[in-house]
HTML snippet that shows the backbone in 3Dmol.js (N, CA, C, O; Angstrom):
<script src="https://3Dmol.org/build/3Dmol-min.js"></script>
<div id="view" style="width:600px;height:400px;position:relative"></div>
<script>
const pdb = `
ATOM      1  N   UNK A   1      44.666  82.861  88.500  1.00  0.00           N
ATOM      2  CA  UNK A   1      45.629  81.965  87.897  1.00  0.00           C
ATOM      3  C   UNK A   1      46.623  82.801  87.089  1.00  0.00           C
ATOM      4  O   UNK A   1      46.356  83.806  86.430  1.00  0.00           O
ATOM      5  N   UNK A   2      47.881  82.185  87.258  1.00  0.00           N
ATOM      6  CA  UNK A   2      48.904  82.965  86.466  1.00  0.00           C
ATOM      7  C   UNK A   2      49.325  82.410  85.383  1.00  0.00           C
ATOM      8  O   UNK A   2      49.974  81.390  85.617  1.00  0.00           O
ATOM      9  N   UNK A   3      49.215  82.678  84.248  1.00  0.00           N
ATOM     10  CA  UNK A   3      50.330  81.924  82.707  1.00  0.00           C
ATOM     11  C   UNK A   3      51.125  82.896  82.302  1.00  0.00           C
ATOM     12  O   UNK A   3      51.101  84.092  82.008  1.00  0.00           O
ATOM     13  N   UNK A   4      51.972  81.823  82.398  1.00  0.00           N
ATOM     14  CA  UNK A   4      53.547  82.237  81.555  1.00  0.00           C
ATOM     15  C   UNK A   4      54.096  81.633  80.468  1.00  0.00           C
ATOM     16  O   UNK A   4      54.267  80.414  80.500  1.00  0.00           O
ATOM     17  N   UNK A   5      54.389  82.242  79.550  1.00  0.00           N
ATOM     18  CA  UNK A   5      54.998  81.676  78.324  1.00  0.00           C
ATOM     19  C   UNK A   5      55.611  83.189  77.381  1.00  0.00           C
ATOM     20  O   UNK A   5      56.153  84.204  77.818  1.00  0.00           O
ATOM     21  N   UNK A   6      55.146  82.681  75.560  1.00  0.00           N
ATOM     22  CA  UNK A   6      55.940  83.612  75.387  1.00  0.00           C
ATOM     23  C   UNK A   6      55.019  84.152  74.344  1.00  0.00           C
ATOM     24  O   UNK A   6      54.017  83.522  74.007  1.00  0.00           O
ATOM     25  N   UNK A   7      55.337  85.297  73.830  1.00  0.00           N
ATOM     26  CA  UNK A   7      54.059  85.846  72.336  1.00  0.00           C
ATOM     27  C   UNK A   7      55.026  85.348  70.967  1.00  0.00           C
ATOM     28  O   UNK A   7      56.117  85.826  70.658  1.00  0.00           O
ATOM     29  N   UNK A   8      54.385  84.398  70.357  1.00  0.00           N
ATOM     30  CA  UNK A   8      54.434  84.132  69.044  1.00  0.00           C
ATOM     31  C   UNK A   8      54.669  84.365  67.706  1.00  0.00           C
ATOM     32  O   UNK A   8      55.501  83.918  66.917  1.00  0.00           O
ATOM     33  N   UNK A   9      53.505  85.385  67.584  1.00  0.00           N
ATOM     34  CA  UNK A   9      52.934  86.063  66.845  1.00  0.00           C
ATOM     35  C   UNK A   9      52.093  87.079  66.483  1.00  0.00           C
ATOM     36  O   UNK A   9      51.052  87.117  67.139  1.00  0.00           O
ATOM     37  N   UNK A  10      52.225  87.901  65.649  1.00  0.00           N
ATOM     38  CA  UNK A  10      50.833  89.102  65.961  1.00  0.00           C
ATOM     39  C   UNK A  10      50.140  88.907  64.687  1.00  0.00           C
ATOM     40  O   UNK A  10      50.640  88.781  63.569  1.00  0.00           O
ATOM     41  N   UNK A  11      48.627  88.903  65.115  1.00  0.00           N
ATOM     42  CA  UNK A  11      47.431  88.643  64.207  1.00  0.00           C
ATOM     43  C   UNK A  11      47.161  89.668  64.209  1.00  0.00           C
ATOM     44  O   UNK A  11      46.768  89.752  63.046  1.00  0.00           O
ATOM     45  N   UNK A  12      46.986  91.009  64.774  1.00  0.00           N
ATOM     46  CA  UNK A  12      46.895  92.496  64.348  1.00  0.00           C
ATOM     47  C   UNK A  12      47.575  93.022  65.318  1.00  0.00           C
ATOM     48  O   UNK A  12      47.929  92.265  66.221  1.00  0.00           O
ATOM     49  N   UNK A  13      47.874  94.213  65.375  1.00  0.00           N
ATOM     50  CA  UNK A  13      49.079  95.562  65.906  1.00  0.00           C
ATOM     51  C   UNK A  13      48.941  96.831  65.655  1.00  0.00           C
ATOM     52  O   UNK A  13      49.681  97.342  64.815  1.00  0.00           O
ATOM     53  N   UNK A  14      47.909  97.652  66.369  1.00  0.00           N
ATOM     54  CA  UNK A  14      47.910  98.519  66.236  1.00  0.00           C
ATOM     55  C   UNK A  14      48.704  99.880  66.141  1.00  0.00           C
ATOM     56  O   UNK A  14      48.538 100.349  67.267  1.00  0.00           O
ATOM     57  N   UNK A  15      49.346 100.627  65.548  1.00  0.00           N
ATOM     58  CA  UNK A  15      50.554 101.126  66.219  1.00  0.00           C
ATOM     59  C   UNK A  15      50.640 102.376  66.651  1.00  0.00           C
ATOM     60  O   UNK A  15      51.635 102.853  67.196  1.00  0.00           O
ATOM     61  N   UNK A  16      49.197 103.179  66.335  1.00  0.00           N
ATOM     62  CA  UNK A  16      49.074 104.201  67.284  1.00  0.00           C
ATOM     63  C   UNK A  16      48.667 104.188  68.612  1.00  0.00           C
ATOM     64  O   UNK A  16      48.952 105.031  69.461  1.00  0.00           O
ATOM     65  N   UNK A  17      47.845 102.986  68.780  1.00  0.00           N
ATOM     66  CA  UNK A  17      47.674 103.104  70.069  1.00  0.00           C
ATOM     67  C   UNK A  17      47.601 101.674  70.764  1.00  0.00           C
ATOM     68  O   UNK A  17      46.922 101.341  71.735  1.00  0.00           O
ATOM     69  N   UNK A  18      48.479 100.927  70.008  1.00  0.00           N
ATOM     70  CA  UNK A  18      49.210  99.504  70.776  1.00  0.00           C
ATOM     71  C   UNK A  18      48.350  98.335  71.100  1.00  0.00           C
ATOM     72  O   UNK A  18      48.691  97.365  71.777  1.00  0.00           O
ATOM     73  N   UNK A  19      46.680  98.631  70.289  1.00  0.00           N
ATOM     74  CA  UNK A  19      45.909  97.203  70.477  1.00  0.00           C
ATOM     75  C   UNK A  19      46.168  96.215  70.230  1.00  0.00           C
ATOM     76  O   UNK A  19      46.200  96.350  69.007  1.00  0.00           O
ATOM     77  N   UNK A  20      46.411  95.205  70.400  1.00  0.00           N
ATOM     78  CA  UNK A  20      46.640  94.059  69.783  1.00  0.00           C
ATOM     79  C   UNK A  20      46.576  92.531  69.685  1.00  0.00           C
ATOM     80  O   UNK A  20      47.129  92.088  70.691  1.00  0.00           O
ATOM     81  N   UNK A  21      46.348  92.015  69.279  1.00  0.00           N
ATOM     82  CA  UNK A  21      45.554  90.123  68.749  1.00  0.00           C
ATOM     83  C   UNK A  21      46.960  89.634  68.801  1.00  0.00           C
ATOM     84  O   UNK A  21      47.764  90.111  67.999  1.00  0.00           O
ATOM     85  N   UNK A  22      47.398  88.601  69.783  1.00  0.00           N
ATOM     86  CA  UNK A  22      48.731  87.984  69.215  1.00  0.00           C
ATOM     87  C   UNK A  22      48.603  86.720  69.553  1.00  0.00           C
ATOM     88  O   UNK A  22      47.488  86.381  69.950  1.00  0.00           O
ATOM     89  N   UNK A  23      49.612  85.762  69.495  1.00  0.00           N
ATOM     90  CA  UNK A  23      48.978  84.412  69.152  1.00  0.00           C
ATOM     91  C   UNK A  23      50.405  84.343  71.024  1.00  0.00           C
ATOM     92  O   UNK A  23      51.510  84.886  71.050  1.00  0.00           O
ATOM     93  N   UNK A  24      49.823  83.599  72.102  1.00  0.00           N
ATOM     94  CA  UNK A  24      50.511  83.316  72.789  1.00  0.00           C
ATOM     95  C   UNK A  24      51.055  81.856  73.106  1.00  0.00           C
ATOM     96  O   UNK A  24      50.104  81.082  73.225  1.00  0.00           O
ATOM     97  N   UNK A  25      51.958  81.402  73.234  1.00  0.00           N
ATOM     98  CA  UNK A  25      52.201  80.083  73.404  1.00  0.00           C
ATOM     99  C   UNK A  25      52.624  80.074  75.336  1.00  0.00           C
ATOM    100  O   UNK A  25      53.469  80.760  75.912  1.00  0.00           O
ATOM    101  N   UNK A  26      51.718  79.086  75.897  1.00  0.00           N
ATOM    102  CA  UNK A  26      51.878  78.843  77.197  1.00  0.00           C
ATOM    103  C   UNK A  26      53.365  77.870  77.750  1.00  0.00           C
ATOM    104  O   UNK A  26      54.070  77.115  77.081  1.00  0.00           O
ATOM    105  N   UNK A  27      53.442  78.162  78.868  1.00  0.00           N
ATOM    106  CA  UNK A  27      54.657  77.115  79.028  1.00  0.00           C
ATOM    107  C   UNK A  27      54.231  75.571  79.410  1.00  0.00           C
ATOM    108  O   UNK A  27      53.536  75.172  80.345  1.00  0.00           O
ATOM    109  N   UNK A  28      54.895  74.839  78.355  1.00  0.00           N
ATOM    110  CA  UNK A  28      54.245  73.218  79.237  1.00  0.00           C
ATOM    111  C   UNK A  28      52.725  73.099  78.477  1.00  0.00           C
ATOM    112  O   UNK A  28      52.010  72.137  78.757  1.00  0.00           O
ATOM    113  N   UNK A  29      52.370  73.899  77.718  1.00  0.00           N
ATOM    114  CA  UNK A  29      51.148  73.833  76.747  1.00  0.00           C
ATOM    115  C   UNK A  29      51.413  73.135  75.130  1.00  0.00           C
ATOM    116  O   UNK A  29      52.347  73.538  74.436  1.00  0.00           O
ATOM    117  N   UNK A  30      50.781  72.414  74.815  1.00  0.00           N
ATOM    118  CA  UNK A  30      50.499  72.263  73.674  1.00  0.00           C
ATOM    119  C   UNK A  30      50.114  73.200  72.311  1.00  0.00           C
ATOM    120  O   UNK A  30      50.684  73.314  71.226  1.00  0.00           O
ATOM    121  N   UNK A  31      48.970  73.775  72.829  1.00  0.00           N
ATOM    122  CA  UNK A  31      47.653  74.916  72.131  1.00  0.00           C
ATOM    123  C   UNK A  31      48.141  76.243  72.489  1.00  0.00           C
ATOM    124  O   UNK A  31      48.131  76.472  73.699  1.00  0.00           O
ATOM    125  N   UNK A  32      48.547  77.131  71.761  1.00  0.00           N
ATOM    126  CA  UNK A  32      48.602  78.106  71.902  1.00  0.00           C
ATOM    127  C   UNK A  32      46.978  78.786  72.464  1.00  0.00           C
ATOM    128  O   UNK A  32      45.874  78.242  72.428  1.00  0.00           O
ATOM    129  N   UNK A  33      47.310  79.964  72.895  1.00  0.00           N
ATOM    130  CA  UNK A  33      46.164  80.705  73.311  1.00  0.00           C
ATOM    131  C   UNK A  33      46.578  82.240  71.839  1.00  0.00           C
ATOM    132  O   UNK A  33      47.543  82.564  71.146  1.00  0.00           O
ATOM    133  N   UNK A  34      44.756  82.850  72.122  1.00  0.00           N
ATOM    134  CA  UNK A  34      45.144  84.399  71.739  1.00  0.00           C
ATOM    135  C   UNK A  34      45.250  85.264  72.758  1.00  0.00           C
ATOM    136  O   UNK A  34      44.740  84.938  73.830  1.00  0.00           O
ATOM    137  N   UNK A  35      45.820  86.336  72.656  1.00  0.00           N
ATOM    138  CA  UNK A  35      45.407  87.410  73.777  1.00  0.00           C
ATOM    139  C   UNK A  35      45.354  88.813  73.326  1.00  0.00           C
ATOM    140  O   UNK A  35      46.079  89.321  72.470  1.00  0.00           O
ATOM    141  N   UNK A  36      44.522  89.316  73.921  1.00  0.00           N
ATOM    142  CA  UNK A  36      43.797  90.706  72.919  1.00  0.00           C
ATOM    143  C   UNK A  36      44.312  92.196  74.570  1.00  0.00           C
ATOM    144  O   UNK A  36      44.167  92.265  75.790  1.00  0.00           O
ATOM    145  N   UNK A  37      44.658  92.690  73.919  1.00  0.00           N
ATOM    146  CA  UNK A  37      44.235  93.845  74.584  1.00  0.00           C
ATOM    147  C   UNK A  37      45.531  95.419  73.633  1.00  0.00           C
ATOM    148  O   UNK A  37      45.688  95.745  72.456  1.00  0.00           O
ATOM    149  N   UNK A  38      46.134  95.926  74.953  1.00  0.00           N
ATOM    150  CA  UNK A  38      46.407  97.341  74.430  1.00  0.00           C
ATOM    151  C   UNK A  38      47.924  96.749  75.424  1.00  0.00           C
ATOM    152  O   UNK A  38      47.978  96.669  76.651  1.00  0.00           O
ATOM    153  N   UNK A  39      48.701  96.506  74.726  1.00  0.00           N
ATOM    154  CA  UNK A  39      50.101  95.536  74.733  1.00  0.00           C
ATOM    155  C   UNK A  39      51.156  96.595  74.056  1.00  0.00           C
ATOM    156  O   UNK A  39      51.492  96.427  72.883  1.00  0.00           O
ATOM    157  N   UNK A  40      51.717  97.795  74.900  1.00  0.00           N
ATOM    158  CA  UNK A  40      52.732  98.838  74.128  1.00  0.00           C
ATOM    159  C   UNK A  40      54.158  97.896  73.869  1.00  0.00           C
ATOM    160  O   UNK A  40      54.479  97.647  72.707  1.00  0.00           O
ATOM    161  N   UNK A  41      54.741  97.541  74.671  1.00  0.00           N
ATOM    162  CA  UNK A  41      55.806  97.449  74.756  1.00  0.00           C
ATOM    163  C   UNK A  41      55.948  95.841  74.849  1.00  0.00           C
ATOM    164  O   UNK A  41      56.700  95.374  75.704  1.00  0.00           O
ATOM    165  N   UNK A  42      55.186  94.939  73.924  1.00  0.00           N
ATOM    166  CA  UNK A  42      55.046  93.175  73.561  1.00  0.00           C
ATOM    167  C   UNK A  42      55.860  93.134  72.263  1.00  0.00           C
ATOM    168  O   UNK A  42      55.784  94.099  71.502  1.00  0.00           O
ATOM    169  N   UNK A  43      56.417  92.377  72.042  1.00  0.00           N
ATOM    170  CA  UNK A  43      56.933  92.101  71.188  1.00  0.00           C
ATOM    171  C   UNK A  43      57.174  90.133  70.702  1.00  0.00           C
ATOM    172  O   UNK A  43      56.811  89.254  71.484  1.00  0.00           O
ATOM    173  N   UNK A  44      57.657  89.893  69.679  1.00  0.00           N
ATOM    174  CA  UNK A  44      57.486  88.600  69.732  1.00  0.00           C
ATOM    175  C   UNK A  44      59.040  87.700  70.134  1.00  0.00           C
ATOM    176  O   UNK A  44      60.175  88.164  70.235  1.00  0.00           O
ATOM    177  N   UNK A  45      58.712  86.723  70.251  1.00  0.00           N
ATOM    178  CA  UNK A  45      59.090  85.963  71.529  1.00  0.00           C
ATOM    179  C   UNK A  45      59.573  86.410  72.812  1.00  0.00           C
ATOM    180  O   UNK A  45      60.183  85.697  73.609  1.00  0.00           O
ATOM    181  N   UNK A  46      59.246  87.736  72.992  1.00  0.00           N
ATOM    182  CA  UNK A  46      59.227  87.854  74.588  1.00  0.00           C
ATOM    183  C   UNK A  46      57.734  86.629  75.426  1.00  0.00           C
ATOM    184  O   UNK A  46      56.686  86.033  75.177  1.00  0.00           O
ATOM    185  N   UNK A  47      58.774  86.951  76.529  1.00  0.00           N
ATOM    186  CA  UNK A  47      58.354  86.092  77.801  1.00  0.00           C
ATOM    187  C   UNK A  47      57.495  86.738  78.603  1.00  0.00           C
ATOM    188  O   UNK A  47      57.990  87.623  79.301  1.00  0.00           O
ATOM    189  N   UNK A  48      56.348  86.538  78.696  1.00  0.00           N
ATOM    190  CA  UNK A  48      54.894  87.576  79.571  1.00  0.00           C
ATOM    191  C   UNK A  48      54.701  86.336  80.587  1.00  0.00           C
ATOM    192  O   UNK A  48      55.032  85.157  80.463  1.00  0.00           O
ATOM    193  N   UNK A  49      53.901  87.174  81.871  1.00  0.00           N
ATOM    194  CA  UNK A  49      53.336  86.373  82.646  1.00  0.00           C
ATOM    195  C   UNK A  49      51.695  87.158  82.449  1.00  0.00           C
ATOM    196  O   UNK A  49      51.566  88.382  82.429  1.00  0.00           O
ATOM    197  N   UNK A  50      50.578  86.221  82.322  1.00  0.00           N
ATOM    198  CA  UNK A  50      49.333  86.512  82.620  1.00  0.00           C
ATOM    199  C   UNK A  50      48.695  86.836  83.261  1.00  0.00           C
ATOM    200  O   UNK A  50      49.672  86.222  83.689  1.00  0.00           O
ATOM    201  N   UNK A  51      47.785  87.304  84.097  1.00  0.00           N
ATOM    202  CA  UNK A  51      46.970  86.758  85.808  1.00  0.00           C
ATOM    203  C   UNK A  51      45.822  86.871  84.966  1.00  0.00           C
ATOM    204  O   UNK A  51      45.458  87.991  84.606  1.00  0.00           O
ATOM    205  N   UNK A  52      45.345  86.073  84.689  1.00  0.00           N
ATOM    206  CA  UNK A  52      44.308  85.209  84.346  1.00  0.00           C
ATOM    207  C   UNK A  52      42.874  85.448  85.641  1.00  0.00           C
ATOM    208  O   UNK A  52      42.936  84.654  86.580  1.00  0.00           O
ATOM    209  N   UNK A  53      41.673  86.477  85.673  1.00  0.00           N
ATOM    210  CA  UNK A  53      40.986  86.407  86.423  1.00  0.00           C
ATOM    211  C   UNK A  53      39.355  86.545  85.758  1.00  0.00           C
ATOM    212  O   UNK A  53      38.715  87.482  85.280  1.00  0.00           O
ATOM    213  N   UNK A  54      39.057  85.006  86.022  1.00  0.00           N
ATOM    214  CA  UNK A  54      37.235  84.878  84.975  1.00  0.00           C
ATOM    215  C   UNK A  54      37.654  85.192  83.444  1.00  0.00           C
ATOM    216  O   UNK A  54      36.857  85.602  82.601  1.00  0.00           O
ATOM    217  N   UNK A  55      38.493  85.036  83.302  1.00  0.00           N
ATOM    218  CA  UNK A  55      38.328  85.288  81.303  1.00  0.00           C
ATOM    219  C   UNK A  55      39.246  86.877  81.170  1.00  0.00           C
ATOM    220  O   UNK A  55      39.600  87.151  80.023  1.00  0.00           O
ATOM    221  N   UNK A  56      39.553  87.703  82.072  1.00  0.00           N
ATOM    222  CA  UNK A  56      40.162  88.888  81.577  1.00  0.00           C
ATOM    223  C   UNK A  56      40.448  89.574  82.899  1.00  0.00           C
ATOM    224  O   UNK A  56      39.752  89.586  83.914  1.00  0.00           O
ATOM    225  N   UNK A  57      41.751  90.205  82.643  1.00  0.00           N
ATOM    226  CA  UNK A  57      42.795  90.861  83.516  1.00  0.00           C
ATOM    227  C   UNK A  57      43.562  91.890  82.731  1.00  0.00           C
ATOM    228  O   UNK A  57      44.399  91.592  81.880  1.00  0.00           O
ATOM    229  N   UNK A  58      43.164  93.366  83.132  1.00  0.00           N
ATOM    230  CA  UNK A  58      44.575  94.739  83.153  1.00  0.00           C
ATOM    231  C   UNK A  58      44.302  94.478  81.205  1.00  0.00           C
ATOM    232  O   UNK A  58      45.197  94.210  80.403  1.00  0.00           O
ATOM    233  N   UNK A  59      43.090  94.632  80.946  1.00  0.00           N
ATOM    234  CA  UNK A  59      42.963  94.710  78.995  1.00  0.00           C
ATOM    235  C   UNK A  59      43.694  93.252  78.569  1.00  0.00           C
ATOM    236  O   UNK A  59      43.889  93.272  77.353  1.00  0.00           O
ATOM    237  N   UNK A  60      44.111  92.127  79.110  1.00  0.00           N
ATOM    238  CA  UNK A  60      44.740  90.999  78.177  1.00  0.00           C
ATOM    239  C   UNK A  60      43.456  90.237  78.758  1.00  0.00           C
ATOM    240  O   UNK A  60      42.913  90.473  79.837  1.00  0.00           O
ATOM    241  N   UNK A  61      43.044  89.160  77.701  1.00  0.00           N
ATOM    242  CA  UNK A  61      42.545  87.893  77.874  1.00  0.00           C
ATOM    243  C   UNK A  61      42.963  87.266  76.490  1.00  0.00           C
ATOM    244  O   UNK A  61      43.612  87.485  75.467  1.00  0.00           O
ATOM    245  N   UNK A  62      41.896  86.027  77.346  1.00  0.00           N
ATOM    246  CA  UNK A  62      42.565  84.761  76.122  1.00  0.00           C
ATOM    247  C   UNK A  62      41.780  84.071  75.827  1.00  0.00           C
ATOM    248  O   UNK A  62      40.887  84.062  76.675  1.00  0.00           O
ATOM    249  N   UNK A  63      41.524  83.167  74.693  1.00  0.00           N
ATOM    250  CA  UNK A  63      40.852  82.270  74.276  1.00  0.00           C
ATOM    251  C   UNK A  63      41.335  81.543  73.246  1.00  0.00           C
ATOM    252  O   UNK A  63      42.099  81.973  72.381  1.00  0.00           O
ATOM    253  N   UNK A  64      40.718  79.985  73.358  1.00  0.00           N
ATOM    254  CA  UNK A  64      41.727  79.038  72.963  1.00  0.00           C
ATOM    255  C   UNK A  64      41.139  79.264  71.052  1.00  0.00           C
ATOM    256  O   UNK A  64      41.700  78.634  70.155  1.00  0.00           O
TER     257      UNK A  64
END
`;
const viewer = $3Dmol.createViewer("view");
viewer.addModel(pdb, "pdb");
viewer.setStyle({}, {cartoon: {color: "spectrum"}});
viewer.zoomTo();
viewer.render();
</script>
């Protein structure tokens, strides 16, 4: 499954080595999601697409 929307917010940011907790808002969603991984070049309100596979894909997942 693919989601698209946009990043929000950052709940942590690592900045040596780009881990990071950010708050994602889906398109056509209500509930934001989180998504965790090692995100260099995310910033906020950019526009990401997901691929969503069992709970985690390429270091991003999400949970509501």
């Amino acid at each position: 499954m693919e989601i698209k929307g946009q990043i929000e917010d950052f709940i942590y940011q690592n900045q040596s080595n780009s881990y990071t907790i950010a708050v994602f808002q889906p398109e056509n969603e209500i509930e934001p999601l989180t998504v965790v991984g090692y995100l260099p070049f995310i910033a906020i309100r950019r526009y990401i697409k997901i691929k969503w596979e069992n709970g985690c894909t390429s270091g991003i997942w999400g949970t509501i």
